[in-house]
C-alpha positions as CSV (number, residue, x, y, z in Angstrom):
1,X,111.5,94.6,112.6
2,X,115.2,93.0,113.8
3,X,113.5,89.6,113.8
4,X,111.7,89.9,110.1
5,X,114.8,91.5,108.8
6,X,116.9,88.3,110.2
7,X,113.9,86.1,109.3
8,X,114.5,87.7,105.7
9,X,117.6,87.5,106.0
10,X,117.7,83.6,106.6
11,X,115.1,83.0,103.8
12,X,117.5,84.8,100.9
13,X,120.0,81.8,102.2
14,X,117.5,78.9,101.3
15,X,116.2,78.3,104.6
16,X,112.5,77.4,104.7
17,X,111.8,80.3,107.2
18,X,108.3,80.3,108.4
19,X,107.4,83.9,109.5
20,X,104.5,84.4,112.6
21,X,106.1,88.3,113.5
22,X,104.3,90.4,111.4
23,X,100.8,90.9,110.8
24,X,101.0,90.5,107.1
25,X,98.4,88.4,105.6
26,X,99.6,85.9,103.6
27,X,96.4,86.1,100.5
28,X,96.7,88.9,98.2
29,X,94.7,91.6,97.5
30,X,91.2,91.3,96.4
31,X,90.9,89.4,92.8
32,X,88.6,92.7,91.7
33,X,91.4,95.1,93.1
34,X,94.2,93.8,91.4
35,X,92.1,93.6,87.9
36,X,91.0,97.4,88.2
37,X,94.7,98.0,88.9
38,X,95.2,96.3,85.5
39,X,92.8,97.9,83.5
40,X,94.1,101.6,85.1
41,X,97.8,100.6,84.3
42,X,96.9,99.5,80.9
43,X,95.4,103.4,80.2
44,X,98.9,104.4,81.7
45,X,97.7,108.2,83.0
46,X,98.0,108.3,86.9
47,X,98.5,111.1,88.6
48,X,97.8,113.4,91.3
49,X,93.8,113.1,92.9
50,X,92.1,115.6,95.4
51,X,94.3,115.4,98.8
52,X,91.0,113.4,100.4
53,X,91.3,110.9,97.7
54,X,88.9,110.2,94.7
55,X,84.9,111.0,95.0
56,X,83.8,107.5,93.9
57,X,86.2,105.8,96.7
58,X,85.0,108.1,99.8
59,X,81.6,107.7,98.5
60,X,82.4,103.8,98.3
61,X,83.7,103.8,102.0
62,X,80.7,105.5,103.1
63,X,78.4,103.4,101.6
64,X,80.2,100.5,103.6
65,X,79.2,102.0,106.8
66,X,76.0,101.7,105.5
67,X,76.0,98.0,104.9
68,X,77.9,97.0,107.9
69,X,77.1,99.1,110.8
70,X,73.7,101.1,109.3
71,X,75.2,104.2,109.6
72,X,74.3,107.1,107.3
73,X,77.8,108.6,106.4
74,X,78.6,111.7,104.6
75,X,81.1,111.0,102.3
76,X,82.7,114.3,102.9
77,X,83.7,113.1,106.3
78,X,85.5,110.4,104.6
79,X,89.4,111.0,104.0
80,X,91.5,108.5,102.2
81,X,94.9,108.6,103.3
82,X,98.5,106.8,102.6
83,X,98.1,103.8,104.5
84,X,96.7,104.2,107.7
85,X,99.8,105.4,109.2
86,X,99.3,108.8,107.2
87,X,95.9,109.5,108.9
88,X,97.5,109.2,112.2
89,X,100.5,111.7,111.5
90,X,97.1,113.6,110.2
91,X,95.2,113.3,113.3
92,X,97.8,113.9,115.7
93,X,99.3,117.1,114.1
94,X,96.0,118.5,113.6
95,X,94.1,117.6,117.1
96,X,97.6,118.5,119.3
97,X,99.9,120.5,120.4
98,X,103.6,119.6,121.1
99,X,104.1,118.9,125.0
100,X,100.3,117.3,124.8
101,X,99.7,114.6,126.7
102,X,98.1,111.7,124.6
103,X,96.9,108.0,126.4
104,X,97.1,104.7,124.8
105,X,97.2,101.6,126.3
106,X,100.0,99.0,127.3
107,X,100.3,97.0,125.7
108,X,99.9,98.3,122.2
109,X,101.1,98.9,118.4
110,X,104.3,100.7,119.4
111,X,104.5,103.1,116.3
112,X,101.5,104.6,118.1
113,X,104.6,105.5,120.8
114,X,106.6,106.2,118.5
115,X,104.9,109.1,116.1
116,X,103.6,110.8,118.5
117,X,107.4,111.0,120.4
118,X,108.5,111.9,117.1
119,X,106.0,115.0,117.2
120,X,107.1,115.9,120.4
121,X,103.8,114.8,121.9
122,X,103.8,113.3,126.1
123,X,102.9,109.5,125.9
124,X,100.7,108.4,128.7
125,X,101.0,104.2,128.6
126,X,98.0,103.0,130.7
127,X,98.5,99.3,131.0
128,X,95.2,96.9,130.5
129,X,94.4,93.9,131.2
130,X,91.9,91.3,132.6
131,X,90.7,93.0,135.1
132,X,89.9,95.9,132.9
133,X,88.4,93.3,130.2
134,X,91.9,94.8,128.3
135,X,90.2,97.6,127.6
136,X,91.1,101.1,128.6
137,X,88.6,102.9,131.3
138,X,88.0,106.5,132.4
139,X,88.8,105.8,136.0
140,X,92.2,104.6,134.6
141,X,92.6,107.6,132.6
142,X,91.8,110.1,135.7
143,X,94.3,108.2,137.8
144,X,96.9,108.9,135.2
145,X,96.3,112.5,134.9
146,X,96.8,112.4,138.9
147,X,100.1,110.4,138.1
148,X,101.2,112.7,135.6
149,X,99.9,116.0,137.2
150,X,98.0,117.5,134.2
151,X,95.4,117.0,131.8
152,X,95.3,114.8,128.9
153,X,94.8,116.0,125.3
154,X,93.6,112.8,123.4
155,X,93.2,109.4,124.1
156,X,93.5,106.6,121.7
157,X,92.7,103.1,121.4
158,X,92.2,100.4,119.3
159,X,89.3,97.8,118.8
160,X,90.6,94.9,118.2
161,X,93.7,95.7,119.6
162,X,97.6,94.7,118.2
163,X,99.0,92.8,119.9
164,X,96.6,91.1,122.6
165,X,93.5,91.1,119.8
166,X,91.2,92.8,122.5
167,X,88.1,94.2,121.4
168,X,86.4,97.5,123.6
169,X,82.5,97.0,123.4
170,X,79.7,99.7,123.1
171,X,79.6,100.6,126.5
172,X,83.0,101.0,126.7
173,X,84.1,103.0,123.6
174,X,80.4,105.2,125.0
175,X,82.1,105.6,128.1
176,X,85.3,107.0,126.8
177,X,83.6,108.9,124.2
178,X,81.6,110.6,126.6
179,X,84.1,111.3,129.2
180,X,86.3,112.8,126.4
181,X,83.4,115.1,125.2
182,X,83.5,116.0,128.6
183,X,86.4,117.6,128.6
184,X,87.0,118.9,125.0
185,X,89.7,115.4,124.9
186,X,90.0,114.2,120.9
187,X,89.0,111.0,121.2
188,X,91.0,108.7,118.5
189,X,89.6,105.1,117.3
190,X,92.1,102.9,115.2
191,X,89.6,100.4,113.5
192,X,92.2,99.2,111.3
193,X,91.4,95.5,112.3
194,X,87.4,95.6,111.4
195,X,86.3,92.6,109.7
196,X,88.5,90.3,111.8
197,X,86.6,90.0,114.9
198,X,85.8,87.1,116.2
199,X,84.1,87.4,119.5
200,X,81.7,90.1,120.5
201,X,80.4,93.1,119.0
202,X,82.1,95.2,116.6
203,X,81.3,98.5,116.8
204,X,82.6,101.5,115.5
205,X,82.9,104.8,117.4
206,X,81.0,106.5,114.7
207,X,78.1,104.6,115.8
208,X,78.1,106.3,119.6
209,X,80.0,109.1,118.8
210,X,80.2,112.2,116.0
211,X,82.7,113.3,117.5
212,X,85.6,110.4,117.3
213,X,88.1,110.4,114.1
214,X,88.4,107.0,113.1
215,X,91.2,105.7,111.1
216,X,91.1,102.5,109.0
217,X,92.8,100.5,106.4
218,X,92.7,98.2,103.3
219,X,95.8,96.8,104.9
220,X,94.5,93.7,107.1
221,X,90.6,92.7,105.8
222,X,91.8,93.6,102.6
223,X,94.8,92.2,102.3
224,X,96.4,95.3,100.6
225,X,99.5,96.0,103.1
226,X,101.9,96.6,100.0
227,X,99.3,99.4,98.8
228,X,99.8,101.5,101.4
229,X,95.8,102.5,101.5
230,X,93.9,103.5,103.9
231,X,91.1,106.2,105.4
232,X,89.6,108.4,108.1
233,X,86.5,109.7,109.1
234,X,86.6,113.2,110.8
235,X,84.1,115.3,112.3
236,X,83.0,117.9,110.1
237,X,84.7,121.0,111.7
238,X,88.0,118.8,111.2
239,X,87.7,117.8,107.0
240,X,88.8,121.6,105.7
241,X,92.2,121.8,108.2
242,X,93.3,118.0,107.6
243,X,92.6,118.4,103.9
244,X,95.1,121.5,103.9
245,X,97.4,119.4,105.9
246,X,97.1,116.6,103.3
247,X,97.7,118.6,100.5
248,X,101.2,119.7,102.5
249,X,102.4,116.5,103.5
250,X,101.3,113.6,101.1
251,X,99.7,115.9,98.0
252,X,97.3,112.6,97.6
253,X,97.3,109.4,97.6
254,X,98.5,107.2,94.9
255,X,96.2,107.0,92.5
256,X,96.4,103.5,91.4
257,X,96.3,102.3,95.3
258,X,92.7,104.3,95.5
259,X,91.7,102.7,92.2
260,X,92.4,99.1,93.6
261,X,91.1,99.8,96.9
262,X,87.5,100.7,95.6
263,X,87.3,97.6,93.1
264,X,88.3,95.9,96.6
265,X,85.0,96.8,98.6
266,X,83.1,95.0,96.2
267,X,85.4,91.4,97.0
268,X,84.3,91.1,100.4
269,X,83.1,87.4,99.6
270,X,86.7,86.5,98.7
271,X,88.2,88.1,102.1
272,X,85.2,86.7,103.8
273,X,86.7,83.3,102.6
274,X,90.5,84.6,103.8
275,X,88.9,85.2,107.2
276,X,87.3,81.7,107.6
277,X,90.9,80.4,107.1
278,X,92.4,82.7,109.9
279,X,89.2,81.2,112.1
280,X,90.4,77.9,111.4
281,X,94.1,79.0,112.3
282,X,92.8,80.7,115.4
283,X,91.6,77.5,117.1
284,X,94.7,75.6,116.0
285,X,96.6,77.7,118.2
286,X,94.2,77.8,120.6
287,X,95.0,74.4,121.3
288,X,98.7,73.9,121.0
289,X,99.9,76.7,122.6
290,X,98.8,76.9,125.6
291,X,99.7,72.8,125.9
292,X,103.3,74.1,125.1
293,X,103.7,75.9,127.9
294,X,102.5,79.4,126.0
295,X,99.1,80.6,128.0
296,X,97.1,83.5,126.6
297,X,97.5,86.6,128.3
298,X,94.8,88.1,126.5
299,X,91.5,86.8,124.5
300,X,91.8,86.4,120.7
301,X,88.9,88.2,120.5
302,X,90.0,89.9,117.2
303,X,92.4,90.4,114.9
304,X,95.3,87.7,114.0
305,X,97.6,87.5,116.8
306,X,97.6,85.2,119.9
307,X,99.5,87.4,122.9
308,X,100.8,84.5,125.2
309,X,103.2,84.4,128.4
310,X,106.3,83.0,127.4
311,X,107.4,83.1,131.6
312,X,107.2,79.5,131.6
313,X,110.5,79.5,129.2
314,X,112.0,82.9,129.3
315,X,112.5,86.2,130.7
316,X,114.0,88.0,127.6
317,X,111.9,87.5,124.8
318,X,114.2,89.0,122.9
319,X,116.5,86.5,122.6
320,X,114.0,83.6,123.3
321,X,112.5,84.9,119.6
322,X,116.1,85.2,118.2
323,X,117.2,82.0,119.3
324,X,113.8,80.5,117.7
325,X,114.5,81.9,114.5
326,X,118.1,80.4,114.6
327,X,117.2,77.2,115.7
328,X,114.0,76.1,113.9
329,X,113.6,79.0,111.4
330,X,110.3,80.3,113.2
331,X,109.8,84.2,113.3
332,X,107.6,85.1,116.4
333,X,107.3,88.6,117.5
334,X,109.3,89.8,121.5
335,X,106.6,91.3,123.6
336,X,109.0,94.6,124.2
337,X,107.8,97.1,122.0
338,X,104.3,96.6,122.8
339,X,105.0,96.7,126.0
340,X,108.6,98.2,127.4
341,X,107.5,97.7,131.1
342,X,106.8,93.8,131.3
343,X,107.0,93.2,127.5
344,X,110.4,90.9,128.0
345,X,107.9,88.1,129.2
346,X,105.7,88.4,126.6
347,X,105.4,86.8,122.7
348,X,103.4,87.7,119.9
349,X,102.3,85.5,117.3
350,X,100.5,86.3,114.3
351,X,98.1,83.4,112.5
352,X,97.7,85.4,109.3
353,X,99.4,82.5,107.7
354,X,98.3,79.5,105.6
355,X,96.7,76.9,107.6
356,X,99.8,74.3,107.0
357,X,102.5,76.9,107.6
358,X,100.8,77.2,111.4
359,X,101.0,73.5,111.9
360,X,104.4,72.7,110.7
361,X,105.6,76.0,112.6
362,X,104.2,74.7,116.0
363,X,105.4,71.6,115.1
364,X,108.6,72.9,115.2
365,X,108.2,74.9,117.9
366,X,107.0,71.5,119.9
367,X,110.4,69.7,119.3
368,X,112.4,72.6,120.0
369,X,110.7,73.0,123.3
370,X,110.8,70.0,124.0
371,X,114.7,69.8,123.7
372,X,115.0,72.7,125.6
């Protein structure tokens, strides 16, 4: 956030600022979303809905499972939420307790860290990598425990990942589903990045697991970050208790963001077109970075980022991303709070920019390397 609020800063100056730090994608939200947002503030009454969100839009979402996975979904599972960053607070003040211990993975989206420090939950960082496929394993989680010398509570993950774009399989999101049933462990799956893989399977949890709450978003697919919509899918035994916690903490969400968000599952042509462009984007930088001394330290399996090892140039990306911004206007994302271990070696960059912005920005990049 100190290198998009520079990178802002910059751009508010004239600079011609070209911004690969945040996964924001560039197209706008659905053409059908922003027309039934329109219509609804043309009528001009919005107001408070049901804490779970509108009727039609959970039964909208659960059709979806339908149609992309064949799952039969009970709409009443389905609870829309302020972005997706409201059903985690959900999840993780309903399934815990403070003093919990909860796993993710290193490295990963650092709010993740961050929220659940914040409600006083134990965060267990399990670092993944190739040798795991990057995904998390039981055997990785029991050897914590013995690290840590108790019992974990939940264990998240995310499929495809932020930042390495790392996508967990069947097997593996059955194995961890299993071994959490096992052991009464909540079992979290942040799907947030569905519709943007690119390699592999992807499978939701719902499909080996009834157990699992899944959270989601309109944010990335959909292209509706601003909107701050997004959904989960809870066990049954879980819908009553989060819905009395939703009603505390958010009343509902905003009406005209669930009114845009249910025109938008019928545009998924049009985003289908958006992700053909992020394809194309992909294998540009599949090529040049790597040649500019940026490897890949994880597959781009999903999602819009490329995680690379920036070794070959620095050992603080920190200031190897400031300095970039200052010198060729090119916002790139430090590796350290996805990682706080061995993130200073580590860059994220995020392709969910037009085509020419990639090429002129590693252009850019090329000369600047090349002078340094």
């Amino acid at each position: 956030m100190d290198i998009l609020a520079e990178a802002t800063r910059l751009k508010a100056l004239g600079n011609d600022v070209i911004s690969m730090a945040v996964g924001q994608p560039a197209h706008p939200a659905p053409t059908a979303a922003r027309a039934a947002a329109a219509r609804a503030l043309e009528v001009g009454r919005l107001g408070y809905t049901d804490a779970l969100g509108l009727k039609s839009l959970r039964t909208a979402i659960a059709a979806r499972y339908r149609t992309r996975y064949g799952l039969d979904l009970d709409p009443q599972r389905v609870a829309v939420t302020t972005g997706s960053s409201a059903g985690f607070n959900l999840a993780f003040l309903q399934l815990f307790n403070p003093g919990d211990l909860v796993v993710i993975t290193r490295p990963g989206y650092p709010a993740y860290r961050n929220i659940l420090a914040a409600l006083g939950l134990k965060v267990v960082e399990i670092a993944v990598g190739a040798e795991t496929g990057h995904a998390l394993t039981p055997s990785a989680i029991e050897a914590a425990e013995r690290d840590a010398g108790a019992r974990v509570a939940g264990v998240l993950i995310a499929s495809p990942a932020n930042p390495t774009g790392a996508v967990h399989d069947r097997e593996a999101i059955a194995a961890l589903d299993a071994w959490c049933a096992d052991r009464g462990v909540a079992f979290i799956s942040d799907e947030i990045y569905h519709g943007l893989t690119w390699s592999g399977e992807e499978v939701t949890a719902l499909s080996v697991s009834d157990r699992a709450v899944v959270i989601n978003s309109f944010s990335k697919y959909f292209c509706m970050t601003g909107w701050r919509i997004g959904w989960m899918v809870l066990p049954e035994d879980l819908v009553r208790p989060v819905e009395c916690l939703a009603q505390s903490l958010y009343i509902s969400p905003p009406e005209l963001s669930q009114i845009a968000a249910e025109a938008a599952l019928t545009g998924t042509a049009e985003m289908d077109a958006v992700c053909a462009g992020y394809r194309q984007n992909r294998t540009l930088l599949a090529e040049r970075l790597p040649a500019l001394g940026l490897p890949f330290a994880a597959p781009m399996d999903g999602a819009f980022y490329a995680w690379v090892d920036a070794s070959g140039h620095t050992n603080d990306s920190m200031a190897f991303a400031h300095q970039m911004l200052a010198d060729i206007h090119v916002a790139a994302t430090p590796g350290r709070d996805f990682d706080p271990v061995d993130g200073a070696r580590y860059m994220r960059f995020s392709y969910a920019g037009s085509h020419d912005e990639m090429k002129t920005a590693l252009d850019r990049l090329e000369g600047w390397l090349g002078r340094r």
